[in-house]
C-alpha positions as CSV (number, residue, x, y, z in Angstrom):
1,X,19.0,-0.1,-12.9
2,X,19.5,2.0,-9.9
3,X,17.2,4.5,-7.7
4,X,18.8,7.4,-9.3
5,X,17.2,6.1,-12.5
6,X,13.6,7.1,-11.0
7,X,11.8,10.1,-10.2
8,X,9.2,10.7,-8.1
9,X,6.5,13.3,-7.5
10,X,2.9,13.5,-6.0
11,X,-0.1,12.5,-7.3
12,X,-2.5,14.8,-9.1
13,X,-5.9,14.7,-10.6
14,X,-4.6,14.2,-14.1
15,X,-3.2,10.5,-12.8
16,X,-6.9,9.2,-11.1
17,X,-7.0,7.3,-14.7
18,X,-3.7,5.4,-14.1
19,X,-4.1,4.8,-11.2
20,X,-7.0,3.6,-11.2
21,X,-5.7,1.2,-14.4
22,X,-2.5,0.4,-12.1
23,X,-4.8,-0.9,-8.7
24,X,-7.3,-2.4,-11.1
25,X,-4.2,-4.0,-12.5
26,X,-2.6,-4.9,-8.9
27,X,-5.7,-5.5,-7.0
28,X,-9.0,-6.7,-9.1
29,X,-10.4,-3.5,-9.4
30,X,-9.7,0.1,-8.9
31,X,-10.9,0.2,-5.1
32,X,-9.5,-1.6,-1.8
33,X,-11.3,-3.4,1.2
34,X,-9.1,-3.2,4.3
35,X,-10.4,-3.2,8.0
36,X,-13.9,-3.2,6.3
37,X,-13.4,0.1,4.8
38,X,-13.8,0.9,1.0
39,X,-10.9,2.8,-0.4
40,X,-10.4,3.8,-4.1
41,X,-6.8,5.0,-4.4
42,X,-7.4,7.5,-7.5
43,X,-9.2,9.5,-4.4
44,X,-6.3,9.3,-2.0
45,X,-2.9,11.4,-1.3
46,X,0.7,9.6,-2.6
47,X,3.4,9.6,-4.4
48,X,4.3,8.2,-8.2
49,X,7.7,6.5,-8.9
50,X,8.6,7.3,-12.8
51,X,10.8,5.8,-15.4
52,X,11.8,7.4,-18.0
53,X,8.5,8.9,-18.4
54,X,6.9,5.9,-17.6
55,X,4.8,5.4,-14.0
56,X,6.3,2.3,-12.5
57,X,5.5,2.4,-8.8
58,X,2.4,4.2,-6.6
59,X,2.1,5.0,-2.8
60,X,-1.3,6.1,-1.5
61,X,-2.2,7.3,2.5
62,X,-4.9,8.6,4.3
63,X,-3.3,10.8,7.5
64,X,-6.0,10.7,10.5
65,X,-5.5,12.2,14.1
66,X,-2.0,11.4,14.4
67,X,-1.8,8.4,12.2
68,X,-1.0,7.8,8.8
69,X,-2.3,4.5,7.1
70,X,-0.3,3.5,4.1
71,X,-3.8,2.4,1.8
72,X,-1.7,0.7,-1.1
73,X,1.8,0.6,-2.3
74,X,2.4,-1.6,-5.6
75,X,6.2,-1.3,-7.8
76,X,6.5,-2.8,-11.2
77,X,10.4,-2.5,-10.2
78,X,11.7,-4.7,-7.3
79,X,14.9,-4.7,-5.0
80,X,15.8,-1.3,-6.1
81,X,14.7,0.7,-3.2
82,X,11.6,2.5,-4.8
83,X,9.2,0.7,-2.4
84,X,11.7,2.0,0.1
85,X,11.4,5.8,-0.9
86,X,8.0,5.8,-1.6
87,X,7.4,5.0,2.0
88,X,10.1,7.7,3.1
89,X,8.2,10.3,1.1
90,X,4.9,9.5,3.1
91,X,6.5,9.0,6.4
92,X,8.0,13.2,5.4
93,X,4.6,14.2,4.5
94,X,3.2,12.5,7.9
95,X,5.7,14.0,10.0
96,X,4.9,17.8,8.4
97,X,1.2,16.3,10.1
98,X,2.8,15.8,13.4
99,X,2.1,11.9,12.9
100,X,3.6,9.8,15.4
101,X,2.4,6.4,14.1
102,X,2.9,5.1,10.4
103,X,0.5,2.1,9.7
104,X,-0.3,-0.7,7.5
105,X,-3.1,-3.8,6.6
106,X,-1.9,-6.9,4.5
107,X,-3.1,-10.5,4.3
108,X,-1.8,-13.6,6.0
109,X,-0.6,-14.9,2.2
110,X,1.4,-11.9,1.2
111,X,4.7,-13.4,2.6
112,X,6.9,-11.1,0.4
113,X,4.7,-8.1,1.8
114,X,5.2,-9.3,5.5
115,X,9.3,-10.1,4.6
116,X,9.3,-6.2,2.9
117,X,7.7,-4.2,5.9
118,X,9.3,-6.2,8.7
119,X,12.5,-5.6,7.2
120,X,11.9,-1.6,7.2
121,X,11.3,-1.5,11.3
122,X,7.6,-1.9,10.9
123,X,6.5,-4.4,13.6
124,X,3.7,-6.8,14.0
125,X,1.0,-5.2,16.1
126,X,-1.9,-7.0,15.8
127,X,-4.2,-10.2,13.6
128,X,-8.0,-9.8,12.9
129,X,-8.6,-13.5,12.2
130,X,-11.2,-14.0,9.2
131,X,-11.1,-10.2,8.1
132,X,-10.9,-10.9,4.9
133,X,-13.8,-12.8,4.9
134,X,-15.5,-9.9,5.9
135,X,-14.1,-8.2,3.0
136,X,-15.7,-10.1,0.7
137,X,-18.6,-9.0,1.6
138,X,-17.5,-5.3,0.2
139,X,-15.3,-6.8,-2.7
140,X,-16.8,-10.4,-3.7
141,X,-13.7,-10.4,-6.0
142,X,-11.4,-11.3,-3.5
143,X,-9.5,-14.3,-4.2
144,X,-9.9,-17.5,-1.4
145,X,-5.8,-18.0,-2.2
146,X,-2.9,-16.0,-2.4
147,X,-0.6,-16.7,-5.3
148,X,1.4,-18.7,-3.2
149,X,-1.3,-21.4,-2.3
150,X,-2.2,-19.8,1.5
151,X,-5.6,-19.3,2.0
152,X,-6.5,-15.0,2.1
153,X,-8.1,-15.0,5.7
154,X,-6.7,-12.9,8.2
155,X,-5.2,-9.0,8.3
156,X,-1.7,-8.4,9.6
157,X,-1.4,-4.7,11.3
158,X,2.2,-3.5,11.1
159,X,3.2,-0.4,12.4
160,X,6.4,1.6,13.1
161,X,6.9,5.2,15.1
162,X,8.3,7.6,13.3
C-alpha cells in the first residue's frame, strides 16, 4: 500500500460519531487530558485519512495566537507516510493563520510517538514532570503504564517552526 492509495479531507459534523468511536478506541474515551486541559476531538478542527471508503487515520488542532497545538493524531496504517501528511495538512491550515509555532504533548512511554515526531524536525522543548498524574485527576482512566512497561508520568513538549 502506498500514500496515493489514501485520501484525505477535513473533518465535518457528520464524522463527531467516528471520531468519537476512533479516540474512544485509541485513547479510553472520546475526550483527552493534556497540560490539564479537557479536549474532546469530535469538537476540534482536522483532517481524516480514508481508504477506500474506509477512515483509517485522524489529525485534530486547536490554532491559538500564533500557535497551533496538534490535540491527537492516531493511524490505523503505519510507515506509509499518512501520519506524515496529516501533519502537513495542519501545518498548511496554520500557516493560512500566520502560525509560526506548530506544537505537541505526549507521554514519557510513548517511545514510537517520541521516535515519529523527532524524526519530522519537531524538537524537544520542554518536561512537566508528574503531569500526568495530574491528569488523572480529569481522566481517572489513565493507565499507570504505557504498553511498553514505562510508567505514564511526565509530558514531552515538542515543537518545530514552521
Amino acid at each position: 500500500m502506498e500514500l496515493k492509495d489514501i485520501s484525505f479531507r477535513e473533518i465535518t459534523l457528520q464524522d463527531k460519531a467516528w471520531i468519537d468511536a476512533f479516540i474512544r478506541k485509541h485513547w479510553g474515551d472520546n475526550y483527552i487530558v493534556v497540560h490539564n486541559e479537557i479536549y474532546v476531538p469530535g469538537e476540534l478542527k482536522g483532517f481524516i485519512a480514508i481508504k477506500s471508503e474506509i477512515k483509517v487515520a485522524l489529525i485534530t488542532y486547536v490554532i491559538k495566537g500564533d500557535k497551533v497545538e496538534i490535540v491527537s493524531l492516531n493511524s490505523e496504517l503505519e510507515n506509509i507516510g499518512v501520519g506524515a501528511h496529516l501533519i502537513d495538512l495542519v501545518k498548511n491550515e496554520a500557516k493560512k493563520c500566520k502560525c509560526s509555532i506548530m506544537w505537541l504533548i505526549t507521554t514519557n512511554d510513548n517511545i514510537k510517538a517520541i521516535d515519529f515526531y523527532k524524526k519530522r524536525g519537531f524538537l524537544l522543548t520542554g518536561i512537566s514532570k508528574g503531569a500526568v498524574d495530574l491528569s488523572r485527576k480529569l481522566k481517572p482512566g489513565i493507565p499507570l503504564f504505557g504498553e511498553n512497561g514505562i510508567p505514564i508520568q511526565d509530558e514531552l513538549v515538542f515543537q518545530i517552526n514552521i
